[in-house]
The first five atom37 places (N, CA, C, CB, O) and aatype in JSON, in Angstrom:
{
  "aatype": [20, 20, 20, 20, 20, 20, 20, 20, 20, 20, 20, 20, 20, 20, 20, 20, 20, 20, 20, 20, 20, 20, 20, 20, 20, 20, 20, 20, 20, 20, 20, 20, 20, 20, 20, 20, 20, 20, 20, 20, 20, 20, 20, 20, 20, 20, 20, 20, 20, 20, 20, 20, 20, 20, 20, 20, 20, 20, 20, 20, 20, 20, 20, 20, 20, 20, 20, 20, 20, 20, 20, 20, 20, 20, 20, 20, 20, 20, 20, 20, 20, 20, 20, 20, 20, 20, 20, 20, 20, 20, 20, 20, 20, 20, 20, 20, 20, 20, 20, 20, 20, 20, 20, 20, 20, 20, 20, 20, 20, 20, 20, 20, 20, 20, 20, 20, 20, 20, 20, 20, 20, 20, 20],
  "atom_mask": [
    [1, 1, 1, 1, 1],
    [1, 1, 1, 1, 1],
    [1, 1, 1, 1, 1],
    [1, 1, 1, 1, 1],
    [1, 1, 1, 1, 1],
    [1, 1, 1, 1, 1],
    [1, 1, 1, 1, 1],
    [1, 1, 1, 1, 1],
    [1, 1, 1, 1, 1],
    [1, 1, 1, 1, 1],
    [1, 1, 1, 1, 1],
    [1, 1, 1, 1, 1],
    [1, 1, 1, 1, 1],
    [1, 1, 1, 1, 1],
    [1, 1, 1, 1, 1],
    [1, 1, 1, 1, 1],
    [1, 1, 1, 1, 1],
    [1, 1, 1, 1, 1],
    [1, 1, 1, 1, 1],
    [1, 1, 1, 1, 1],
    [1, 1, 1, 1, 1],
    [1, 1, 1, 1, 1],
    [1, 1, 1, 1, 1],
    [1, 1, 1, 1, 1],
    [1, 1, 1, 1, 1],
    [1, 1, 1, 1, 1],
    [1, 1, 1, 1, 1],
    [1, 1, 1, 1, 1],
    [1, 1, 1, 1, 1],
    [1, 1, 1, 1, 1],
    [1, 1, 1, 1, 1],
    [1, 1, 1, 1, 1],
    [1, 1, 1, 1, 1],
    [1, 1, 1, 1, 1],
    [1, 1, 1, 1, 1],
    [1, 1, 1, 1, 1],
    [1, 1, 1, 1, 1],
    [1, 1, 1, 1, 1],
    [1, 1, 1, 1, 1],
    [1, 1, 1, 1, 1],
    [1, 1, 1, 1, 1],
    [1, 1, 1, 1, 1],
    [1, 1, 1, 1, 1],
    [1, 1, 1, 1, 1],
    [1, 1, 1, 1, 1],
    [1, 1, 1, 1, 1],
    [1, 1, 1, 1, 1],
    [1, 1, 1, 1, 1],
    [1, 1, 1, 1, 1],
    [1, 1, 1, 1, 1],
    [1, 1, 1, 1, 1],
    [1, 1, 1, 1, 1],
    [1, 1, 1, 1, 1],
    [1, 1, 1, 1, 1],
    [1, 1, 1, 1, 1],
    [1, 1, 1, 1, 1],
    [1, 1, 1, 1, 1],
    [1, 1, 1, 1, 1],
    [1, 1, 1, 1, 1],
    [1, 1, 1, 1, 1],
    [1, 1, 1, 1, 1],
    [1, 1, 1, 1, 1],
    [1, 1, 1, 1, 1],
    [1, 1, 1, 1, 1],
    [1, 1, 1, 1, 1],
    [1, 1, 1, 1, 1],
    [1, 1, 1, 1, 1],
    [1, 1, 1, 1, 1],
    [1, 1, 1, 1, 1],
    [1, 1, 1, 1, 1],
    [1, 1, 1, 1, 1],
    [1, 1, 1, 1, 1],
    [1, 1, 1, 1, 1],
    [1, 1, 1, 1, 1],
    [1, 1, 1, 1, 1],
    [1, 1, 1, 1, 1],
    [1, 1, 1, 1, 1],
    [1, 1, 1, 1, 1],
    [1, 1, 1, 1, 1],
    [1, 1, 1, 1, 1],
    [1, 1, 1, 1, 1],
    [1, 1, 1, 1, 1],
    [1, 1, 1, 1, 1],
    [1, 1, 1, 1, 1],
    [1, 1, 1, 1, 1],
    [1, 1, 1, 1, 1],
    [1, 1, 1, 1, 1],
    [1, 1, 1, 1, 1],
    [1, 1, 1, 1, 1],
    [1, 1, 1, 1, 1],
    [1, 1, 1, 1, 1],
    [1, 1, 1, 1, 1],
    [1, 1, 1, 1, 1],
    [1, 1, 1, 1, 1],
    [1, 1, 1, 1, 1],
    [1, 1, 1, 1, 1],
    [1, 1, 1, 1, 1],
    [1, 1, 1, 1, 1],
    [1, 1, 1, 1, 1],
    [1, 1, 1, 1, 1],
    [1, 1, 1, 1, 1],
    [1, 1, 1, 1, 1],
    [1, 1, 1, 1, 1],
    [1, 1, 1, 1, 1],
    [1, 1, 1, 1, 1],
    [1, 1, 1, 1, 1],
    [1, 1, 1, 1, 1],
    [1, 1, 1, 1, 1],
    [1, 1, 1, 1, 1],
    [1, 1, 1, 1, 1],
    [1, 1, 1, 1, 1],
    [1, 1, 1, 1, 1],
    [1, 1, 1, 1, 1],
    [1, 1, 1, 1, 1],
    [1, 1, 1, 1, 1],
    [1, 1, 1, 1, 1],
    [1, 1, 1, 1, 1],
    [1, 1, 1, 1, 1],
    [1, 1, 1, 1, 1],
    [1, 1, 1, 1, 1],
    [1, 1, 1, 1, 1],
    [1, 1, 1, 1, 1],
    [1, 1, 1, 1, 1]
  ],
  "atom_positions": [
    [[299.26, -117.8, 157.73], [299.31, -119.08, 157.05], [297.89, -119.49, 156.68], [299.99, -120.16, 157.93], [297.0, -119.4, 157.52]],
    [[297.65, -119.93, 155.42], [296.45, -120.38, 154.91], [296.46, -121.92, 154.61], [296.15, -119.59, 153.69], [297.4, -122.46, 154.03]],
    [[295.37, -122.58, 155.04], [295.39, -123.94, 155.65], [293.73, -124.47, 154.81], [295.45, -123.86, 157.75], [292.57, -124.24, 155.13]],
    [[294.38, -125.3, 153.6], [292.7, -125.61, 152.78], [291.78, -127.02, 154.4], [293.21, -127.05, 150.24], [292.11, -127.78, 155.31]],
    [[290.72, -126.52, 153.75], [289.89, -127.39, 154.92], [290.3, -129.04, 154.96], [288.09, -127.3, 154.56], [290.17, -129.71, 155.99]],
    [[290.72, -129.49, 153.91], [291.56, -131.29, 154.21], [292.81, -131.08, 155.05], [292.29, -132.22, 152.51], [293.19, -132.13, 155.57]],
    [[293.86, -129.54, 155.42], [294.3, -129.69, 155.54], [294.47, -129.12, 157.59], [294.68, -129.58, 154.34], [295.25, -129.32, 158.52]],
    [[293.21, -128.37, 157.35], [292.73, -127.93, 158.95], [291.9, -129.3, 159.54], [291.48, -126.33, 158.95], [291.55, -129.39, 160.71]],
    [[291.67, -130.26, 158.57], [291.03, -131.62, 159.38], [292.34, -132.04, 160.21], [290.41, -133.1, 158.19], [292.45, -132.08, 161.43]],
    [[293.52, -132.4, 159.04], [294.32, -133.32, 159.83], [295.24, -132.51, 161.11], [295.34, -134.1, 158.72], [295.74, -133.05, 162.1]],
    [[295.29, -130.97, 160.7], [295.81, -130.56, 161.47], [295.3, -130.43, 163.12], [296.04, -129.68, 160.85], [296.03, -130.35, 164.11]],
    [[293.3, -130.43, 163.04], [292.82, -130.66, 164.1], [293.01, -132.56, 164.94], [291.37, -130.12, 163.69], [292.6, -132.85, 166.06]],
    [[293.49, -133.19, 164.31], [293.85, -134.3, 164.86], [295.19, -134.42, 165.31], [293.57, -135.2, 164.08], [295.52, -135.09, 166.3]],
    [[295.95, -133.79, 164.59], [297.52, -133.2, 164.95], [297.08, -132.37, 166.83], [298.18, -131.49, 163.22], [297.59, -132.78, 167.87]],
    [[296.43, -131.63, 166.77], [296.43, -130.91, 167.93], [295.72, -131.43, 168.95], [296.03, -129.74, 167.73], [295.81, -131.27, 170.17]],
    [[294.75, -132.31, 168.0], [294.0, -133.1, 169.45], [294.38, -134.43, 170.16], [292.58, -133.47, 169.12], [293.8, -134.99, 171.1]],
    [[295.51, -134.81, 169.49], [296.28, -136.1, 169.83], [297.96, -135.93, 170.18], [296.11, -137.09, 168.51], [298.65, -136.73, 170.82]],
    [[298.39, -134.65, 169.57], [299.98, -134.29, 170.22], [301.0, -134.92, 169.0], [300.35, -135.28, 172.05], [301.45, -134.24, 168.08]],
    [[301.17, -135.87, 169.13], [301.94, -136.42, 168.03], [301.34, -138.08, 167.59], [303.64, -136.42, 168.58], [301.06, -139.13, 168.17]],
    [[301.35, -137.65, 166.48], [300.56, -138.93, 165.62], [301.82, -139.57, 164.5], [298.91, -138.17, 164.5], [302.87, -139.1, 164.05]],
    [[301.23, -140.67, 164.37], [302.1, -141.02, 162.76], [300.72, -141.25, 161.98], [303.39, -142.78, 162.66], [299.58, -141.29, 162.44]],
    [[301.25, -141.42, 160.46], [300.03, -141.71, 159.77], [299.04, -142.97, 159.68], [300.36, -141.52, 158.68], [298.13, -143.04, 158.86]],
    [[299.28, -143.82, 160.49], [298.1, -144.7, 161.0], [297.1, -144.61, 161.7], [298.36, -145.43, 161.49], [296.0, -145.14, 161.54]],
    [[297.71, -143.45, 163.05], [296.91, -142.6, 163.98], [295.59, -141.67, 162.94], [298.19, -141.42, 164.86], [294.4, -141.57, 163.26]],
    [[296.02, -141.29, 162.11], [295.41, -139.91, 161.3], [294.71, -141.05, 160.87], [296.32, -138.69, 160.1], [293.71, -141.28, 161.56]],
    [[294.99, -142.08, 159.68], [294.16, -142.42, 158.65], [292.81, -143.49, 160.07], [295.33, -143.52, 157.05], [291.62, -143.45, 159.76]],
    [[293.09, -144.09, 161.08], [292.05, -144.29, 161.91], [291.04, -143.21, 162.23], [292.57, -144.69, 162.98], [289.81, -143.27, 162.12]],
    [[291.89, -142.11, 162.7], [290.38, -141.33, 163.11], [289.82, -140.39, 161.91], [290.6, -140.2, 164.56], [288.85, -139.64, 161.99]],
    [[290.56, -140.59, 160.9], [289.9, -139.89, 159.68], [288.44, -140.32, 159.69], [290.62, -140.32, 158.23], [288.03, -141.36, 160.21]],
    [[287.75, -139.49, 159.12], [285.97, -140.19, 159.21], [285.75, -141.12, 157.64], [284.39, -138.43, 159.24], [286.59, -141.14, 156.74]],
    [[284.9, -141.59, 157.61], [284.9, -142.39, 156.44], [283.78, -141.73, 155.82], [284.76, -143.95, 156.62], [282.79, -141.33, 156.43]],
    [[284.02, -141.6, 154.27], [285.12, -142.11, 153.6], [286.35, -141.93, 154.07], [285.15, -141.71, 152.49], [286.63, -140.85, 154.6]],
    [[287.12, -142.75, 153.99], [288.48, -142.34, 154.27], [289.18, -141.97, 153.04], [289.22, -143.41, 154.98], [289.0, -142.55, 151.96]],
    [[290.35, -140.56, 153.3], [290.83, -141.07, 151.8], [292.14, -141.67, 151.63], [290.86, -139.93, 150.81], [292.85, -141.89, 152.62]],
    [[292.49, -141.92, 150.56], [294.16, -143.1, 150.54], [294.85, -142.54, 151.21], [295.19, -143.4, 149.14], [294.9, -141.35, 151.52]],
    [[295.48, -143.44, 151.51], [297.09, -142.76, 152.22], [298.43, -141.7, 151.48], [298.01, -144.19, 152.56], [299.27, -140.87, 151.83]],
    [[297.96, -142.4, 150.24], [298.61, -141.18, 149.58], [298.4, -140.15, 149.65], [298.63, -141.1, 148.63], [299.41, -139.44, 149.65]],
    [[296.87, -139.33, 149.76], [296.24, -138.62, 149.67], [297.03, -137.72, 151.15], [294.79, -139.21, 149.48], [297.73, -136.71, 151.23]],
    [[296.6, -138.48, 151.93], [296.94, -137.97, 153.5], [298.56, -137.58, 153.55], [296.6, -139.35, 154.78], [299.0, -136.48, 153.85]],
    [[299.29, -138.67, 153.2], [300.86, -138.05, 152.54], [301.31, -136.94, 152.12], [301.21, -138.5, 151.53], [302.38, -136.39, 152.4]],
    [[300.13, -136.49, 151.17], [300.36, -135.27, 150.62], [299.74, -134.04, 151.16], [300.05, -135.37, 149.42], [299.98, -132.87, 150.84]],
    [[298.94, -134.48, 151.99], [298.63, -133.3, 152.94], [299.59, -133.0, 153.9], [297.43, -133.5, 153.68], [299.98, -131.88, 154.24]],
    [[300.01, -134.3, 154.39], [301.11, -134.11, 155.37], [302.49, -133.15, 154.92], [301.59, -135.62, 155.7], [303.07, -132.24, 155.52]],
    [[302.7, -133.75, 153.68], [303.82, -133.37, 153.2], [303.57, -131.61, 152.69], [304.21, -134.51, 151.99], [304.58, -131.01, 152.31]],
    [[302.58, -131.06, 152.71], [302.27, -130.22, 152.4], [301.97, -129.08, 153.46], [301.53, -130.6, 151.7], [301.92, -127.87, 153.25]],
    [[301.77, -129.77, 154.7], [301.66, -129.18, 155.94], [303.14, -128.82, 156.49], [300.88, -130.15, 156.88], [303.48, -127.96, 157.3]],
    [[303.85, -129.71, 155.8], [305.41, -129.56, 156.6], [305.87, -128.62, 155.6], [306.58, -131.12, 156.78], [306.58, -127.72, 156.05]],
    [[305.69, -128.6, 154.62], [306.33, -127.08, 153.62], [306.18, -125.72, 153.99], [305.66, -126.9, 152.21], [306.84, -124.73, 153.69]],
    [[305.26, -125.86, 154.66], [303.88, -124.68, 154.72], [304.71, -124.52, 156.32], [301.56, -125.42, 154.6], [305.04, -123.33, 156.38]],
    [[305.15, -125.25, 157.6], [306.08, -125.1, 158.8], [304.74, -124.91, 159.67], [307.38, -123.72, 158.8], [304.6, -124.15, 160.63]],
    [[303.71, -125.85, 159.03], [302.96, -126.02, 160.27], [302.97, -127.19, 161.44], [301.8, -126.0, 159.84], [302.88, -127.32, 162.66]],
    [[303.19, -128.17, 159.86], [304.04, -129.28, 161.21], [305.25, -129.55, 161.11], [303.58, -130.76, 161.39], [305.88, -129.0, 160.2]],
    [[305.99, -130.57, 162.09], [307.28, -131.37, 161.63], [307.37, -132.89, 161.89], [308.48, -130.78, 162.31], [306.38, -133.37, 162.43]],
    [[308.5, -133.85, 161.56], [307.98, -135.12, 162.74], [309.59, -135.18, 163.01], [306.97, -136.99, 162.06], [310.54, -134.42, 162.86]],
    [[309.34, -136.66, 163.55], [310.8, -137.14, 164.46], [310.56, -138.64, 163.38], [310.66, -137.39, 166.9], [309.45, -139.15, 163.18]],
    [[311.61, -139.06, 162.91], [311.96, -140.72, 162.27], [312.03, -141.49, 163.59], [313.68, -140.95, 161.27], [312.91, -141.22, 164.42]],
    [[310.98, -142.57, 163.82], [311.07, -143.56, 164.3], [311.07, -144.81, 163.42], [310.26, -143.49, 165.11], [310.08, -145.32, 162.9]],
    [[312.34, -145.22, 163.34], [312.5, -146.24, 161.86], [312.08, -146.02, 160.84], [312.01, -147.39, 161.81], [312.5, -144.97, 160.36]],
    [[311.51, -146.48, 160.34], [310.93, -146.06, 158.83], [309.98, -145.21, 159.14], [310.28, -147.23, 157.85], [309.73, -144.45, 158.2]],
    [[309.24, -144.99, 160.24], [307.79, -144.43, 160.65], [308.25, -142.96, 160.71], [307.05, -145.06, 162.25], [309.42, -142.73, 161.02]],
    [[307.43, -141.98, 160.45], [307.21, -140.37, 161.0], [306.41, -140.2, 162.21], [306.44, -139.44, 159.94], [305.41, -140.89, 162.42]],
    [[306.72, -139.54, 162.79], [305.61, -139.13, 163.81], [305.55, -137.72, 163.79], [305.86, -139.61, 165.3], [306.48, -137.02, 164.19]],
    [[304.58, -137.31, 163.38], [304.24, -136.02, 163.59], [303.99, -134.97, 164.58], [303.57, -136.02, 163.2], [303.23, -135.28, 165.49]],
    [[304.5, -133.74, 164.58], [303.31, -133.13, 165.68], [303.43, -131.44, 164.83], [303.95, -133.18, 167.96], [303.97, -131.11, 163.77]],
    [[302.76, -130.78, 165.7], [302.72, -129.12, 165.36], [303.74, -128.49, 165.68], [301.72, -128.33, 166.0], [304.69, -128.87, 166.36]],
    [[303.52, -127.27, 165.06], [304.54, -126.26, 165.22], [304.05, -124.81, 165.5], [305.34, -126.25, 164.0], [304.58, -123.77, 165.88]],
    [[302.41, -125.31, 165.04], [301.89, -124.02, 165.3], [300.8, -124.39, 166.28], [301.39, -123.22, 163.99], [300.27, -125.51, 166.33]],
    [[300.43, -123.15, 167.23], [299.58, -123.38, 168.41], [298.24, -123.18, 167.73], [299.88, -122.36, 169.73], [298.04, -122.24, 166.96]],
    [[297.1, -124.3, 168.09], [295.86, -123.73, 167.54], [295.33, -122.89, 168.1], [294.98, -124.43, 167.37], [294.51, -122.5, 167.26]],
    [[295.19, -122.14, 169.17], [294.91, -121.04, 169.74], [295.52, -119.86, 168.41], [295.66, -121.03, 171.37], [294.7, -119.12, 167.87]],
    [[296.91, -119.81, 168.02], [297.71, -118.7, 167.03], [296.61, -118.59, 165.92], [299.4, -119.28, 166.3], [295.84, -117.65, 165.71]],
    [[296.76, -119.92, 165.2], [296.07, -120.25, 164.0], [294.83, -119.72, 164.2], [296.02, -121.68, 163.67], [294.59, -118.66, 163.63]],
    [[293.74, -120.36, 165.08], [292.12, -119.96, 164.97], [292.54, -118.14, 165.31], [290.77, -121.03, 166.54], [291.96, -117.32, 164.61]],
    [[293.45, -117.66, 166.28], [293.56, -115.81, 166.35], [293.53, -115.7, 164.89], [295.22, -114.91, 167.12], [292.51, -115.16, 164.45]],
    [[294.44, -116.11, 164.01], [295.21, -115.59, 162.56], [294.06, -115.89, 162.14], [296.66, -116.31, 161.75], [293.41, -114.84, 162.16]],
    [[293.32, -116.89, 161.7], [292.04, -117.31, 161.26], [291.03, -116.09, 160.92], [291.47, -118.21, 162.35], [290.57, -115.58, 159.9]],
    [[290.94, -115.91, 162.18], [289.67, -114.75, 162.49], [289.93, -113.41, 161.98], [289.38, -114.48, 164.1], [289.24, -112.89, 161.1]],
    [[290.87, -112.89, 162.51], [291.54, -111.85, 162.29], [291.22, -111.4, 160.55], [293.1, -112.22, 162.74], [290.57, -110.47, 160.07]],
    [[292.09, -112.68, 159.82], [291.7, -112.61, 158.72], [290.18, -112.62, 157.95], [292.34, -113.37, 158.45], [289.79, -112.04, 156.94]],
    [[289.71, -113.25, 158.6], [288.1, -113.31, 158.26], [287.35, -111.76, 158.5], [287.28, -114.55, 159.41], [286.66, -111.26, 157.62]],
    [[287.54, -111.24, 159.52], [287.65, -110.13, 160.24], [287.77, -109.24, 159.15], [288.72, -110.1, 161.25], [286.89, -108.49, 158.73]],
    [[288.64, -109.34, 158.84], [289.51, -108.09, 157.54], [288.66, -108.2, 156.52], [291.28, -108.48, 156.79], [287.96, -107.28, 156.11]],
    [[288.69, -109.4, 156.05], [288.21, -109.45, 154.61], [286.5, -109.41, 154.62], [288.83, -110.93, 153.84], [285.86, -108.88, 153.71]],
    [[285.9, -110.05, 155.8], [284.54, -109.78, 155.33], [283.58, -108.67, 155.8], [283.91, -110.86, 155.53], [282.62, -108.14, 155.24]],
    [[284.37, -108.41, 157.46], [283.61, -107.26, 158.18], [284.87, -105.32, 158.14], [283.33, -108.17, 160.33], [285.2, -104.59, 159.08]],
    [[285.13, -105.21, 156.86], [286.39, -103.99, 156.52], [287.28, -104.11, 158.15], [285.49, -101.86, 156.14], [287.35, -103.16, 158.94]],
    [[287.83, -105.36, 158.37], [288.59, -104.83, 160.17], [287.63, -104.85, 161.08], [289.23, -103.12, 160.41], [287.85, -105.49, 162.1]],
    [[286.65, -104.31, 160.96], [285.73, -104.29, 162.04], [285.14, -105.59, 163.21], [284.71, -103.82, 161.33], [284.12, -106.28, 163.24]],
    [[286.3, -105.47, 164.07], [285.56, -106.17, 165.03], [283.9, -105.97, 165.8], [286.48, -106.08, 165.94], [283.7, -106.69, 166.79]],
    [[283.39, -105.55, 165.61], [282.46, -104.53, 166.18], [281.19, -104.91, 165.25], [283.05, -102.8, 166.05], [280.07, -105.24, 165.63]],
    [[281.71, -104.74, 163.74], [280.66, -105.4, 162.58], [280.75, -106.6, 162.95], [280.96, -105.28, 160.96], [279.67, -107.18, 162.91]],
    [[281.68, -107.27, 163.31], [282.06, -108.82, 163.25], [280.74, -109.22, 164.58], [284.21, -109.24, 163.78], [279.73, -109.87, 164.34]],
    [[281.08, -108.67, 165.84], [280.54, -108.53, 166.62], [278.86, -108.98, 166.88], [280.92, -107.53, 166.65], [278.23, -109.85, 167.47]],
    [[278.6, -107.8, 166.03], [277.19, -107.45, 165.71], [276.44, -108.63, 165.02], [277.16, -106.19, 164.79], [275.37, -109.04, 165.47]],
    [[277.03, -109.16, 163.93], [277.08, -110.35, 162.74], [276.79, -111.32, 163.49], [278.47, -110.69, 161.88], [275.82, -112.08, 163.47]],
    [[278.04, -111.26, 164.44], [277.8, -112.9, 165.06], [276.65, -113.07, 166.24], [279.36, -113.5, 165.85], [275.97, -114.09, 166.38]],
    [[276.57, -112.13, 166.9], [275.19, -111.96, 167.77], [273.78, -111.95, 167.0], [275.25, -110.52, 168.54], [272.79, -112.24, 167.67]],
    [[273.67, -111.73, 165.96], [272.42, -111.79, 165.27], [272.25, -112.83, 164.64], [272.19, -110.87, 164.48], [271.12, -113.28, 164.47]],
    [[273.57, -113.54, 164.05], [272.97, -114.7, 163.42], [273.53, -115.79, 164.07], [273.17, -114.79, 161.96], [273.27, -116.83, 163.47]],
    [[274.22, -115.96, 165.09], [274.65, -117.33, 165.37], [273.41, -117.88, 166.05], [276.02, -117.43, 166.28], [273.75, -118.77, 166.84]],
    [[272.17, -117.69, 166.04], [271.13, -118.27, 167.14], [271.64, -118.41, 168.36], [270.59, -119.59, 166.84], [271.05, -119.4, 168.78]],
    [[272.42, -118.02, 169.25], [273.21, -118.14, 170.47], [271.36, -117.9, 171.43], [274.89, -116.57, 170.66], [270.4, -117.13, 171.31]],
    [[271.76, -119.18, 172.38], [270.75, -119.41, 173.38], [270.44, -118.18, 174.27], [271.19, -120.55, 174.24], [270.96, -117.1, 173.98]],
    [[270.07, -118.23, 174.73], [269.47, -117.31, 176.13], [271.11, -117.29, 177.23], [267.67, -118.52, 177.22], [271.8, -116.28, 177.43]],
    [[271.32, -118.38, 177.65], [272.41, -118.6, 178.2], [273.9, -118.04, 177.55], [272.31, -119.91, 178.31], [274.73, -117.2, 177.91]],
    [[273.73, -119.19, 176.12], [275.36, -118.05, 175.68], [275.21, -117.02, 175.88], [275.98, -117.81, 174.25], [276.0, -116.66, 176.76]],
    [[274.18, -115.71, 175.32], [274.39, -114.4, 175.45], [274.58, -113.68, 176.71], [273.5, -113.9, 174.89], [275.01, -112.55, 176.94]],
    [[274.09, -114.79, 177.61], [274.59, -114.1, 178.99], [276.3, -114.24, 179.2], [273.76, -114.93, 180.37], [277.07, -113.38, 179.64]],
    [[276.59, -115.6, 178.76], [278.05, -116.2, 179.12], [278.84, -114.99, 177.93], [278.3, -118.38, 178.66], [280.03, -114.73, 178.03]],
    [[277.85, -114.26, 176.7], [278.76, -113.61, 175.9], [278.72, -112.07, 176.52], [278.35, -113.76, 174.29], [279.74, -111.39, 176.41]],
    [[277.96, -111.71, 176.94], [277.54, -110.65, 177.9], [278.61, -110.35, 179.15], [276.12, -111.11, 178.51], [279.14, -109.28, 179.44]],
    [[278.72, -111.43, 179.68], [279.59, -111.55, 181.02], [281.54, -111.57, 180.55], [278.98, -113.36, 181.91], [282.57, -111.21, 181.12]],
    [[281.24, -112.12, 179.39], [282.81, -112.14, 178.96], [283.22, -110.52, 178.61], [283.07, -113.24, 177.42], [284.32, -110.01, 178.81]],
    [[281.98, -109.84, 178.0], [282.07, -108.32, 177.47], [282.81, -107.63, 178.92], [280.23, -107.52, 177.01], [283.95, -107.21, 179.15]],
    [[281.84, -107.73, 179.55], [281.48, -106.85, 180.66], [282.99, -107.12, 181.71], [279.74, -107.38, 181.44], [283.32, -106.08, 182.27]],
    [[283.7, -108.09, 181.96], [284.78, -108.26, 182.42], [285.8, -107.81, 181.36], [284.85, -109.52, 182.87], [286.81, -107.52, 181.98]],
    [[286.02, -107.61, 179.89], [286.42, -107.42, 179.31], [287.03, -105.5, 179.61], [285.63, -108.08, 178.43], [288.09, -104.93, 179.85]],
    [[285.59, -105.13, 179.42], [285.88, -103.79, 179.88], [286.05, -103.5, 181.33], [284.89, -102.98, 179.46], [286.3, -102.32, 181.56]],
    [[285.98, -104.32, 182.38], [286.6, -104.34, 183.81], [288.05, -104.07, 183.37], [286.38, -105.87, 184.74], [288.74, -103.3, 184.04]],
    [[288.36, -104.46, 182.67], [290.27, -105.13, 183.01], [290.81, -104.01, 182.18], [290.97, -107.15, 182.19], [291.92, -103.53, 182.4]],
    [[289.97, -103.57, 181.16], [290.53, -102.35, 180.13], [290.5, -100.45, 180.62], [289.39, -102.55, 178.63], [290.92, -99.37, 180.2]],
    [[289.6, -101.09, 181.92], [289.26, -100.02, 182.95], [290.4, -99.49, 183.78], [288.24, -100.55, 183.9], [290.81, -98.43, 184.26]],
    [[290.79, -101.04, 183.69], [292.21, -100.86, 185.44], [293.63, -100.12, 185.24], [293.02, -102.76, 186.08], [294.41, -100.01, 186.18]]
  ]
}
């Protein structure tokens, strides 16, 4: 599933709040804010797409997900993965160790995740 960036904002407020209606969203939207229409149609566009759904509370929607953001950011990458490093996790790898400026510390915390990684692929 491909998700334009207005529409991975609201969906990160979808996941970081559980179930929202659109008053919830248009508050923590950052400002500018945009109309409610606007947000409508993201919404409504998110539910085509079966990323979200809601429940009718009177006239109100309340929203929530359908998809886990853990799935999404995997599918995310994966895809990024493909298209910019040929599949190569390994190029991907390499890429992101050289240019993310990662501290002294992350590379240990990324080091230590490796290194248990191949513990468990050992057993």
């Amino acid at each position: 599933m491909k998700l334009s960036s207005k529409e991975e904002q609201i969906m990160s407020l979808i996941w970081q709040n559980g179930r929202v209606y659109m008053k919830d969203l248009m508050e923590a939207l950052p400002d500018p804010k945009p109309a409610p229409t606007t947000v409508a149609t993201l919404l409504k566009r998110l539910n085509e797409k079966g990323a979200i759904d809601y429940e009718l509370h009177g006239n109100s929607r309340q929203y929530y997900s359908l998809i886990d953001k853990k799935d999404y950011s995997s599918s995310y990458l994966k895809n990024m993965i493909s298209t910019f490093f040929q599949g190569s996790s390994g190029r991907f790898a390499s890429f992101f160790a050289q240019n993310a400026n990662l501290s002294k510390q992350e590379l240990e915390e990324l080091r230590s995740i490796i290194d248990n990684k191949l513990k468990d692929s050992e057993s």
